[in-house]
N, C-alpha and C positions, 0 to 999 in steps of 0.2 A: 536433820538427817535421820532417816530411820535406818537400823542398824537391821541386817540378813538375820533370819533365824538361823539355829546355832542346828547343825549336823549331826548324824549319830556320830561320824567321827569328831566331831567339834566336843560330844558329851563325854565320848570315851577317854579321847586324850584328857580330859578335866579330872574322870574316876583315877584315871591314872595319876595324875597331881596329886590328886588327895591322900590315895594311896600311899605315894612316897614320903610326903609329909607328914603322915600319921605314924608310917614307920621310923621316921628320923627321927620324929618327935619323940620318940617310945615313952617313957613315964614322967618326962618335963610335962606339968600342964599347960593347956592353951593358954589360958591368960597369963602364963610364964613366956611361954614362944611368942605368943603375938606384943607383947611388950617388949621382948627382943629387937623384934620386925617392927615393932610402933606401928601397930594393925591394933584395931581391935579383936577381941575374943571371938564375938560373934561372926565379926570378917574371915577367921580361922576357920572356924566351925562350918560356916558356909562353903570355905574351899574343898575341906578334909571332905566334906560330904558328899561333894561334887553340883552342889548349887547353885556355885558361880564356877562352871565350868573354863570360862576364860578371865582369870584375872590379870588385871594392869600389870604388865611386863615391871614395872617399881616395885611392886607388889610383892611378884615372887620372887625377883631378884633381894629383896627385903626377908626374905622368910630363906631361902637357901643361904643366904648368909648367916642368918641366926643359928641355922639348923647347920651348918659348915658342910653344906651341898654343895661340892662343884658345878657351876651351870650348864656346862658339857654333860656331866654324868643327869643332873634332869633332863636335858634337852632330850638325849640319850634315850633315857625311861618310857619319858614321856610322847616318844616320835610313834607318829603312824609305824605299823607294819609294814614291813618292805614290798612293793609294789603294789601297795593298795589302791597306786593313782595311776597305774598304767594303764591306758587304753587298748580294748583288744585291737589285735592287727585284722 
């Protein structure tokens, strides 16, 4: 199965992961966090940067729990802009 290339909106929502990850994280190191999340360092690294702009739903569920994210409040965050998907009339 080949997978779609990823959207400017598929990147943005991702900077925006990272973003809030980096802030949660504030001066915990990664390899502290991702041991948390049982993620590797590098796995971290790649989110926070926005490299892996869509990680395994496990994933971040694994990391908002380490970081004591409510999944609403990322989902939240992390949502398109309001009617970004509306079709002109």
């Amino acid at each position: 199965m080949v997978r779609a290339p990823l959207t400017p909106l598929d990147r943005a929502r991702g900077e925006r992961l990272g973003a809030l990850l980096r802030e949660a994280r504030g001066t915990r190191s990664m390899p502290e966090v991702a041991a948390m999340a049982g993620i590797s360092a590098e796995t971290l690294r790649k989110i926070e940067t926005g490299r892996v702009p869509t990680p395994a739903f496990f994933t971040v569920v694994a990391l908002a729990t380490a970081l004591e994210i409510p999944l609403d409040t990322l989902a939240e965050h992390c949502a398109d802009p309001p009617g970004i998907h509306q079709v002109p009339a």
